[in-house]
C-alpha positions as CSV (number, residue, x, y, z in Angstrom):
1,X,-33.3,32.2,-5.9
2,X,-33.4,29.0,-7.8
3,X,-32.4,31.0,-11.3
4,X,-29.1,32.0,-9.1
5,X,-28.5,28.9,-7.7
6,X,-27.7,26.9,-11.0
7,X,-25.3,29.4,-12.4
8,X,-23.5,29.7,-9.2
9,X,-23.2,25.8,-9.1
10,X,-22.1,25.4,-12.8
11,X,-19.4,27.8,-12.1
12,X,-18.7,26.0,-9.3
13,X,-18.4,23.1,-11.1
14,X,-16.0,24.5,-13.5
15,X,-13.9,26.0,-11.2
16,X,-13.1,22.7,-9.3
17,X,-12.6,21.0,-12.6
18,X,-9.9,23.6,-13.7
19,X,-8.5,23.7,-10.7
20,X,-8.3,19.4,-10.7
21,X,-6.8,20.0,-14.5
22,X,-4.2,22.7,-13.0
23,X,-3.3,20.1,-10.5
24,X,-2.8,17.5,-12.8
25,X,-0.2,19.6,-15.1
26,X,1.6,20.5,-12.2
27,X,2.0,17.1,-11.0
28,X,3.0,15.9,-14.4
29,X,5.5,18.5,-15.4
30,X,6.9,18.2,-11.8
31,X,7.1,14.4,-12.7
32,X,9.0,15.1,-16.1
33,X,11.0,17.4,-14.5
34,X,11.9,15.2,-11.2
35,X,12.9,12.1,-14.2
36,X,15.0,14.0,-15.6
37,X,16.7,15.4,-12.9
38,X,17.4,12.1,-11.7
39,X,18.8,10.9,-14.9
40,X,21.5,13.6,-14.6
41,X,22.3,12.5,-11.2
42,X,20.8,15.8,-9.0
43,X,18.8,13.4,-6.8
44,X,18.2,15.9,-4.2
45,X,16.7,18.1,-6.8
46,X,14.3,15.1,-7.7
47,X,13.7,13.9,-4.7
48,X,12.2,17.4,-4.4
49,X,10.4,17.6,-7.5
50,X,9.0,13.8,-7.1
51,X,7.3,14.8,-3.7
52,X,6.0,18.4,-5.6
53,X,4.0,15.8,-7.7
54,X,2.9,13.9,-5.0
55,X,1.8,16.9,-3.2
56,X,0.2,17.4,-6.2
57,X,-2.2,14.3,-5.9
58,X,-0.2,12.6,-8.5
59,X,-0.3,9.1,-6.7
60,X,0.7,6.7,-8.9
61,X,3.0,3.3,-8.6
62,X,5.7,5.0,-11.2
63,X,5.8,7.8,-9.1
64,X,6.6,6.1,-5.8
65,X,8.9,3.7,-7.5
66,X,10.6,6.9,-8.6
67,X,10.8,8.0,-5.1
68,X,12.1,5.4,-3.6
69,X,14.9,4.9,-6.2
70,X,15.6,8.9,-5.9
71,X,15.7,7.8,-1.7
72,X,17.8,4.5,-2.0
73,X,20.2,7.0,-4.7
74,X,20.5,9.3,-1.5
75,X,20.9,6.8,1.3
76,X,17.8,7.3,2.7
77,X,17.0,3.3,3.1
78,X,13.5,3.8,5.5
79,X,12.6,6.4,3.0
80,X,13.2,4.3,0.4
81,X,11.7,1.3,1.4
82,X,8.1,3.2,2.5
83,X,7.9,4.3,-0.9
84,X,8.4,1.2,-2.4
85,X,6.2,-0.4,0.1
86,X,3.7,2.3,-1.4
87,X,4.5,1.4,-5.1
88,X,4.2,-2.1,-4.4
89,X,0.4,-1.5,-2.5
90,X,-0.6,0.0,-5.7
91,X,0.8,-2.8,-8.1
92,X,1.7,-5.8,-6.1
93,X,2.5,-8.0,-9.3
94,X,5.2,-5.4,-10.6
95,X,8.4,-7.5,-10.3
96,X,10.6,-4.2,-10.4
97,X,9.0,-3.0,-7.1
98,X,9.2,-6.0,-5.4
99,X,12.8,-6.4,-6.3
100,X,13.4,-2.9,-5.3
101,X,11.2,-3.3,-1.9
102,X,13.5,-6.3,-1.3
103,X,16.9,-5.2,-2.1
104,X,16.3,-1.6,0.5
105,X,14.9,-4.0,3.3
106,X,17.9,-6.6,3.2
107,X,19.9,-3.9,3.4
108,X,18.6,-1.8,5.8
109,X,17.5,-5.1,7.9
110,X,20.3,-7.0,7.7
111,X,17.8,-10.0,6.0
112,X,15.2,-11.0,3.7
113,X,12.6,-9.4,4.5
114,X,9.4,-12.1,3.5
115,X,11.7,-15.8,4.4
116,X,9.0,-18.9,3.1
117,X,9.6,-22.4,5.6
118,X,6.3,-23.7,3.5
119,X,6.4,-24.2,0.2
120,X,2.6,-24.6,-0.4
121,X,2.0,-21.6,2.2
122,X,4.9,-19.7,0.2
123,X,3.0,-19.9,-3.3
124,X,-0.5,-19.1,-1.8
125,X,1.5,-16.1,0.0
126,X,3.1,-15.3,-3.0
127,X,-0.1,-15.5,-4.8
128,X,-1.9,-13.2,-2.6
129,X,0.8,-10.6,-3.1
130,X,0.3,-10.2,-6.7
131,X,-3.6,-10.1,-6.2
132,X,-5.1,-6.6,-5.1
133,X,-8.2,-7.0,-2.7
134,X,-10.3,-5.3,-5.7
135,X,-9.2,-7.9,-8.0
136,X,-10.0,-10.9,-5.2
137,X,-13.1,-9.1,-5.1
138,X,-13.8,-9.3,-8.7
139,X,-13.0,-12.9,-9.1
140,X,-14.9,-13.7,-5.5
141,X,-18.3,-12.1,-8.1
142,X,-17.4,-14.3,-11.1
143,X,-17.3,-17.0,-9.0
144,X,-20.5,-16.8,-7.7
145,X,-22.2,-15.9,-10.8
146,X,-20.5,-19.4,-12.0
147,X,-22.0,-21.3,-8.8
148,X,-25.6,-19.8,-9.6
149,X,-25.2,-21.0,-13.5
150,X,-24.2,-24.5,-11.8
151,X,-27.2,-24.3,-9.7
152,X,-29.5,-23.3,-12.2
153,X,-28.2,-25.8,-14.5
154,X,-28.5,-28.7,-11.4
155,X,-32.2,-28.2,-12.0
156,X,-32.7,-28.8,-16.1
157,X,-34.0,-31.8,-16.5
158,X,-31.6,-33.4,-18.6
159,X,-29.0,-33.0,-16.0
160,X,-31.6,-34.1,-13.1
161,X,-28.9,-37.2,-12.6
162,X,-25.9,-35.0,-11.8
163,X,-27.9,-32.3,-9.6
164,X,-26.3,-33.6,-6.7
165,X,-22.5,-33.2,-8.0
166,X,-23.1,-29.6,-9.9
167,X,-24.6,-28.5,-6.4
168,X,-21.5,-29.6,-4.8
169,X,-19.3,-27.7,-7.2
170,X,-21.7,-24.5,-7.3
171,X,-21.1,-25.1,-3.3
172,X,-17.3,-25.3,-3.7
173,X,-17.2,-22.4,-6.3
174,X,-18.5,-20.0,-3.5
175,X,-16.5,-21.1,-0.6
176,X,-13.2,-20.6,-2.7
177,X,-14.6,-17.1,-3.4
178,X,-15.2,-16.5,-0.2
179,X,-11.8,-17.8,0.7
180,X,-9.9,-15.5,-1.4
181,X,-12.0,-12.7,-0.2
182,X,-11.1,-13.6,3.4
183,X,-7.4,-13.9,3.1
184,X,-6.7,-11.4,0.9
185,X,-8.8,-8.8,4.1
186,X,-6.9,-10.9,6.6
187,X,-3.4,-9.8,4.9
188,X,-4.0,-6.4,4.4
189,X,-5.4,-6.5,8.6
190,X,-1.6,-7.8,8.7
191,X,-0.1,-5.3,7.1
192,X,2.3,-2.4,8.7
193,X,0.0,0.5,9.8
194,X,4.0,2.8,9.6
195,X,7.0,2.6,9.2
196,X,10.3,4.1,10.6
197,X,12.0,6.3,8.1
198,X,15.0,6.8,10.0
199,X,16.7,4.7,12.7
200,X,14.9,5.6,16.4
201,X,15.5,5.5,19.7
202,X,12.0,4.3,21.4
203,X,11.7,6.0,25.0
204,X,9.5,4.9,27.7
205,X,7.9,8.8,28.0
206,X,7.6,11.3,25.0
207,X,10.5,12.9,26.6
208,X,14.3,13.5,25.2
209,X,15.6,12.2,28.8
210,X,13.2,9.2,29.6
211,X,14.8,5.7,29.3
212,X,15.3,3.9,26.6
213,X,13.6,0.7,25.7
214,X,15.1,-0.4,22.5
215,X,16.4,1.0,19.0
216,X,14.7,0.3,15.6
217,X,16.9,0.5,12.3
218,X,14.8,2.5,9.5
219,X,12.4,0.2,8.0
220,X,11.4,-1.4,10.4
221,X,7.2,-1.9,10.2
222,X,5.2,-0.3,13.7
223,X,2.2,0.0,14.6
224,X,1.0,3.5,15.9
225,X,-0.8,4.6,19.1
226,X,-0.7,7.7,21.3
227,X,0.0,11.2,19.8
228,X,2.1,14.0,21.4
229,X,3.8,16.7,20.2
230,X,6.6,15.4,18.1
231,X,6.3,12.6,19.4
232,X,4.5,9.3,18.1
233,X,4.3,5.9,20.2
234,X,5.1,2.9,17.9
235,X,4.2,-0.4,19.0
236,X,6.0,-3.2,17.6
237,X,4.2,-6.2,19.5
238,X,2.1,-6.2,22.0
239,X,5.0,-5.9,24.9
240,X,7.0,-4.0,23.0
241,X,6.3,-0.2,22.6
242,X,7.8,3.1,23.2
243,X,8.2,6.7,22.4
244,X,10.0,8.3,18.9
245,X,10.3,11.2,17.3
246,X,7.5,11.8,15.0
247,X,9.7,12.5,11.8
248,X,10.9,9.3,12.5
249,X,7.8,7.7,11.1
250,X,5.6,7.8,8.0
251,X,2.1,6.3,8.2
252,X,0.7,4.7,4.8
253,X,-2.4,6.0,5.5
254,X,-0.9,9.7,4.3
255,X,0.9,9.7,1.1
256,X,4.0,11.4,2.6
């Protein structure tokens, strides 16, 4: 039994790393091919070939850049600005995306999208945008080995006079760490679970001839709750929700 177990898993093993490899070629000649379709103006066509790579696990901030300029190229605006809002997730310092995101939002929102009353609260904001939650993580650990080397260094003997003050710093160190930490988790609580692709009529049942409530313009961030078929309840505060139709919204938690 065991002397058939280890081929069988080495094969295994080799056939899920062929087929990862496979995957990969396809996603990148779909990605070659979708660039230069767009560079001779077929954006339909590389829309299509775009969202072959994506399908293709080929996830990458170039690639939903891409998209969302093949989208924008097309008119799709809530289309556009969920795959910028994806490109930007995956490299919040990239100026280019967050131009991009900004430009398809105004547009499609009628405003700016992110308005700063606070200056000190708009450069800590803007801070936090070009920081990913790995990388305040990173720095939250390099902070608090620096704290420890103050603390260890508090009790050397040569610095016994200034224990006091390197424990307050090593004290200070951490709770800026943990600060970053914090907000940075707190923002990405506050970020859109969806978004509306397409402009939507939210209904108070999941039915075409229910009432009304209110109309969203694609773009517009939601929350999601209930399921039905083709339907999808968005909530956009907390007495504020209704029914759309579910192609009307893409969720970031699926690639799309």
């Amino acid at each position: 039994m065991h002397k058939l177990g280890i081929p069988v898993l080495l094969l295994l093993t080799l056939w899920g790393a062929a087929a990862h490899a496979g995957n990969r070629t396809e996603a990148e000649t779909a990605f070659a091919s979708g660039n230069a379709l767009y560079q001779g103006q077929r954006y339909a066509e590389a829309l299509c070939a775009y969202r072959r790579a994506l399908a293709c696990g080929f996830a990458s901030p170039e690639l939903f850049l891409n998209l969302g300029n093949t989208a924008y190229r097309l008119g799709e605006q809530g289309w556009a600005i969920y795959y910028f809002e994806q490109a930007r997730r995956r490299a919040p310092s990239d100026p280019d995306i967050q131009s991009n995101l900004s430009l398809a939002q105004r547009e499609a929102l009628g405003q700016e999208p992110d308005v700063r009353r606070s200056i000190l609260l708009g450069a800590i904001a803007s801070l936090e945008d070009r920081i990913t939650l790995a990388g305040a993580t990173r720095a939250a650990v390099i902070l608090l080995w620096c704290a420890v080397a103050l603390l260890l260094l508090s009790w050397w003997p040569r610095l016994e006079m200034r224990a006091a003050g390197l424990r307050w710093v090593s004290l200070s160190i951490v709770v800026l760490g943990l600060f970053v930490v914090a907000m940075k988790v707190a923002q990405a609580s506050l970020t859109p679970e969806a978004l509306l692709v397409e402009a939507a009529a939210a209904h108070t049942e999941p039915l075409e001839s229910s009432t009304v409530e209110f109309r969203l313009p694609p773009g517009s961030p939601v929350s999601l709750g209930r399921e039905q078929p083709g339907w999808r309840e968005v909530i956009v505060s907390s007495s504020l929700r209704g029914w759309v139709s579910e192609d009307a919204v893409a969720s970031f938690d699926s690639p799309h």
